[in-house]
N, C-alpha and C positions, 0 to 999 in steps of 0.2 A: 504761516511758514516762518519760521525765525533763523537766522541767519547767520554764524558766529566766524566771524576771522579772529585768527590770533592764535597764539601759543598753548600749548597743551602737555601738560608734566607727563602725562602719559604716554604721547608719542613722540617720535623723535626731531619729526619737523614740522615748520607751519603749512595752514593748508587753512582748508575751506570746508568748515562741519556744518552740513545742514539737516533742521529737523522737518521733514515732515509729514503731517498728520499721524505724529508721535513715533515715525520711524527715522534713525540718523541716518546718515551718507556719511562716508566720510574721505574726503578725494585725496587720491595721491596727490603728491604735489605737478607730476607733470600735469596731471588732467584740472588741478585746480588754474594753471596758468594758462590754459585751453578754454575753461571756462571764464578766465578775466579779460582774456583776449576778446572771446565772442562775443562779452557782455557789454565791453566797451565799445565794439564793431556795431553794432544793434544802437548803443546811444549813441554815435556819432551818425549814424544812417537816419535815426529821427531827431538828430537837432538836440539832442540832452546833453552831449560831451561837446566842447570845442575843439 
């Protein structure tokens, strides 16, 4: 799976593109902030975020 945050000429805002197994997503931004939220919530739950 590869990963990519960051800017995109193409669209209008930042967000969160992912590939995989060769197909993209590619999240709104509310839902990318839903998914950075969970994702931090899940590493603080097992001890990876302080």
């Amino acid at each position: 799976m590869d990963i990519e945050f960051g800017r995109s000429s193409f669209y209008d805002e930042d967000s969160i593109y992912l590939n995989v197994d060769g197909k993209s997503v590619i999240m709104a931004r509310a839902t990318a902030k839903k998914f950075v939220e969970t994702v931090l919530g899940v590493g603080h739950y097992f001890g990876f975020v302080d």
